[in-house]
N, CA, C and O of each residue as an XYZ file, in Angstrom:
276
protein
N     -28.399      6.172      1.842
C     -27.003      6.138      1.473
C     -26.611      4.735      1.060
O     -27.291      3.758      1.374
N     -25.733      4.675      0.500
C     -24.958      3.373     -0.326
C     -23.380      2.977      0.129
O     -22.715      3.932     -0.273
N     -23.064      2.642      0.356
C     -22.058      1.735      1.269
C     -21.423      0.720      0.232
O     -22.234     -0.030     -0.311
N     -19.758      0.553     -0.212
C     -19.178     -0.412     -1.039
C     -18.107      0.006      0.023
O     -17.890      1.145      0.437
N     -17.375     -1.364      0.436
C     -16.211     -1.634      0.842
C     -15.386     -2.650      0.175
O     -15.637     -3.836      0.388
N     -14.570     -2.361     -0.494
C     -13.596     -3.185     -0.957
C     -12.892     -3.930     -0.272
O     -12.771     -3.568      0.899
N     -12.144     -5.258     -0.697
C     -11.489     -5.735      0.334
C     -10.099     -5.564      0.180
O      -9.793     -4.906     -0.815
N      -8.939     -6.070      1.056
C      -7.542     -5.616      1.281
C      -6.877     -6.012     -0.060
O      -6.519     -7.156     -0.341
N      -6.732     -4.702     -1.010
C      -6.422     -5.314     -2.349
C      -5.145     -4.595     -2.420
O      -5.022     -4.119     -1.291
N      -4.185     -4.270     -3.079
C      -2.877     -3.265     -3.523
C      -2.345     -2.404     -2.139
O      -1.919     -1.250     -2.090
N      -2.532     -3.417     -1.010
C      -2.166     -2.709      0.108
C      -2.564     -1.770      1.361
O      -1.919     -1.250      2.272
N      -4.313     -1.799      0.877
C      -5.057     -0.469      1.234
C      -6.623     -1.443      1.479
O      -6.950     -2.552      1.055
N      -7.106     -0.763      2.069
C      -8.702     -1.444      2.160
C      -9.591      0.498      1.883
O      -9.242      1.578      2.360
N     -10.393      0.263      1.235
C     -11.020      1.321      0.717
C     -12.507      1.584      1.018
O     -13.050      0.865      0.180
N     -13.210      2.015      1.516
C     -14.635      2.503      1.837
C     -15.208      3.613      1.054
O     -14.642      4.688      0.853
N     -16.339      3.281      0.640
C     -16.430      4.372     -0.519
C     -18.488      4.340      0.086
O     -19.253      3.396      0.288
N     -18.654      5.701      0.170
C     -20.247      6.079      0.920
C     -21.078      6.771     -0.626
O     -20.284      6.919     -1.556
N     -21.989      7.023     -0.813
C     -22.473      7.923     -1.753
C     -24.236      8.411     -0.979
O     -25.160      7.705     -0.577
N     -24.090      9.621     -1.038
C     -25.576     10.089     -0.698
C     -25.963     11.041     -1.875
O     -25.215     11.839     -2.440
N     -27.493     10.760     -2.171
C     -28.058     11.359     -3.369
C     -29.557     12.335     -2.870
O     -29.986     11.871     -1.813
N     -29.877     12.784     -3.060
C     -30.809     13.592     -2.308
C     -31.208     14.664     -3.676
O     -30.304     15.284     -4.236
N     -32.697     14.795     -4.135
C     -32.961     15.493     -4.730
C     -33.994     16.912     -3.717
O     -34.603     17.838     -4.253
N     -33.917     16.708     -2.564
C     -34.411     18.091     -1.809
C     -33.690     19.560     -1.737
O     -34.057     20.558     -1.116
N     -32.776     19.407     -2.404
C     -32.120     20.535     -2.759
C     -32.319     21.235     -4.054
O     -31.778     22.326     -4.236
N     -33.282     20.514     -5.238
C     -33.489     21.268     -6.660
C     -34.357     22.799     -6.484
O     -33.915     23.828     -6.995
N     -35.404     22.774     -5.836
C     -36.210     23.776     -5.531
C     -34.902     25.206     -5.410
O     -35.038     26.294     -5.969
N     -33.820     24.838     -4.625
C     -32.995     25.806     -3.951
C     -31.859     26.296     -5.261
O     -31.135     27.287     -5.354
N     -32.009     25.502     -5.887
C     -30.189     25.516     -6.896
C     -30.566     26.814     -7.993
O     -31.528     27.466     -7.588
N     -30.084     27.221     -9.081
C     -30.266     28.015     -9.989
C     -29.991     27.497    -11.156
O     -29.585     28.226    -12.062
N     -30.207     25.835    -11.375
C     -29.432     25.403    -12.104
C     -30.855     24.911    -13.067
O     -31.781     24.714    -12.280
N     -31.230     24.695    -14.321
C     -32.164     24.238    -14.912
C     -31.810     22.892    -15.538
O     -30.720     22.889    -16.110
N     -32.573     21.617    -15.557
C     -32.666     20.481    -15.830
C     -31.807     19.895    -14.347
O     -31.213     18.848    -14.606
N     -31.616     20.373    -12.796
C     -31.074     19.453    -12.176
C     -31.619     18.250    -11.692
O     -32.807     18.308    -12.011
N     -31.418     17.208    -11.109
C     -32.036     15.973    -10.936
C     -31.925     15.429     -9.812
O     -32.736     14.937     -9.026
N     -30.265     15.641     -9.818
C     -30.426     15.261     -7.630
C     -28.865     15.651     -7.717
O     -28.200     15.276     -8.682
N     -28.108     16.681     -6.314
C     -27.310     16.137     -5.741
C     -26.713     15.272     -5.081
O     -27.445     14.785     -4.220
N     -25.392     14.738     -5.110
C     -24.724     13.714     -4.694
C     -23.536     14.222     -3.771
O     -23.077     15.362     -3.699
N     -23.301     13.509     -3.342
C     -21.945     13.717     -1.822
C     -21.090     12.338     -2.183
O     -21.976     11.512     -2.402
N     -19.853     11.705     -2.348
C     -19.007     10.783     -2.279
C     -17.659     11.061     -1.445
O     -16.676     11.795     -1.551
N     -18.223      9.917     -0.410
C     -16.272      9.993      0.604
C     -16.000      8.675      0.359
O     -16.733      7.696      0.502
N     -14.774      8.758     -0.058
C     -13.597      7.867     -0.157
C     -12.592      7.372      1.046
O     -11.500      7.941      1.054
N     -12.833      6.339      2.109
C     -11.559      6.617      2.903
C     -10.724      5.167      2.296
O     -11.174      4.193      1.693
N      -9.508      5.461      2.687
C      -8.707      4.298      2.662
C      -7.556      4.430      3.576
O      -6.907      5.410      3.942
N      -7.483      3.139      3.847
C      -6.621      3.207      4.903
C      -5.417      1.674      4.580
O      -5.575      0.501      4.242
N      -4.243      2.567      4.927
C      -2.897      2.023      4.494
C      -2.949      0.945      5.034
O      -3.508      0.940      6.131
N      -2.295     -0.644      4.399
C      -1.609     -1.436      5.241
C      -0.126     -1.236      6.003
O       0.415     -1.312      7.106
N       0.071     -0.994      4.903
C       1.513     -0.717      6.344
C       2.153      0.144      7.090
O       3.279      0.039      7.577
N       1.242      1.177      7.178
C       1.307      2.022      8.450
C       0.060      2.453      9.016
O       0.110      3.260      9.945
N      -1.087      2.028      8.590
C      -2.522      2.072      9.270
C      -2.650      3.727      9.022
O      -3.405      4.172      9.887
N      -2.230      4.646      8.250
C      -2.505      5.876      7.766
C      -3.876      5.602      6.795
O      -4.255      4.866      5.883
N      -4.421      6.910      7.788
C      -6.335      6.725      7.085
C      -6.189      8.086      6.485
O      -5.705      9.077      7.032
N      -6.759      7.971      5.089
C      -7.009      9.291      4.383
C      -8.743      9.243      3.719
O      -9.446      8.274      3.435
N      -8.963     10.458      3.654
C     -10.353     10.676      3.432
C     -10.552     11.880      1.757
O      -9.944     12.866      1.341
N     -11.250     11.393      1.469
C     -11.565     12.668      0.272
C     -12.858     12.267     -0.024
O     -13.201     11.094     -0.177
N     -14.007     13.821     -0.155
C     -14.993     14.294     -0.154
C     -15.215     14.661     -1.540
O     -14.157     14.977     -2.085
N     -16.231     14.727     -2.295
C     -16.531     15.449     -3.705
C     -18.003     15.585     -3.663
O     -18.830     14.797     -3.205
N     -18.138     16.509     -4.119
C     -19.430     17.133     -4.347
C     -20.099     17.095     -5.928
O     -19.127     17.363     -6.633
N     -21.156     16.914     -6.737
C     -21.494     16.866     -7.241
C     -22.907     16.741     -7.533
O     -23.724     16.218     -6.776
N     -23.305     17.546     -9.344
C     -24.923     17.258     -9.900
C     -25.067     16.450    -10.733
O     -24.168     15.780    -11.242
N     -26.321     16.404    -11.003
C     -26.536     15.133    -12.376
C     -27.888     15.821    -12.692
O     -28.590     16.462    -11.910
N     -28.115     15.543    -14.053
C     -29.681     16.018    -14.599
C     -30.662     14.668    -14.351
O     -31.861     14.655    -14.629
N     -30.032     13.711    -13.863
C     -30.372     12.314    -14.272
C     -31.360     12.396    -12.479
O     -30.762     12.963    -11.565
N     -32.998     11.717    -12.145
C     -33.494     11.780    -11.465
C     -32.964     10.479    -10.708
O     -32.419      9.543    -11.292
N     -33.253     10.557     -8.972
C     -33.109      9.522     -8.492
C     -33.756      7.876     -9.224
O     -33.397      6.730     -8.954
N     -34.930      8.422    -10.320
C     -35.687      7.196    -10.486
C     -34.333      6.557    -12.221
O     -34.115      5.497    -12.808
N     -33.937      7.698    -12.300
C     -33.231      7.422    -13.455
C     -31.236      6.536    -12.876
O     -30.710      5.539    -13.370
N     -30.687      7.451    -11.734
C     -29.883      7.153    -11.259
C     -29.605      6.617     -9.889
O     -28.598      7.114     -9.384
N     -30.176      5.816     -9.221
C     -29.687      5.392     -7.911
C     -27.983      5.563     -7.386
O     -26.942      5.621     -8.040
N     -28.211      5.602     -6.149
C     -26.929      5.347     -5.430
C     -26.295      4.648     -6.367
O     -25.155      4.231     -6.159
């Protein structure tokens, strides 16, 4: 996994994860896939310390050797 934390910019400090994993192609129905990906987003407010999170799912045809984290 890949790890970027931003620092306290527009009020918010932001954490952003990405996992890529091509052990799931064998399973998919999809032709030319390359690897699934997972991305969470949290950020969390300065001025009320409110933490929000969002998840996305996604493919790429592009191989781990082609696309890294």
């Amino acid at each position: 996994d890949f790890i970027a934390v931003s620092p306290l910019a527009h009020g918010r400090s932001e954490t952003r994860r990405i996992w890529c994993s091509a052990a799931l192609n064998t399973y998919l129905d999809f032709s030319r896939v390359g690897q699934v990906f997972l991305i969470e987003r949290e950020v969390i407010r300065k001025n009320n310390g409110k933490v929000s999170t969002e998840v996305a799912l996604g493919m790429t045809n592009r191989s781990p050797d082609q696309a890294s984290p």
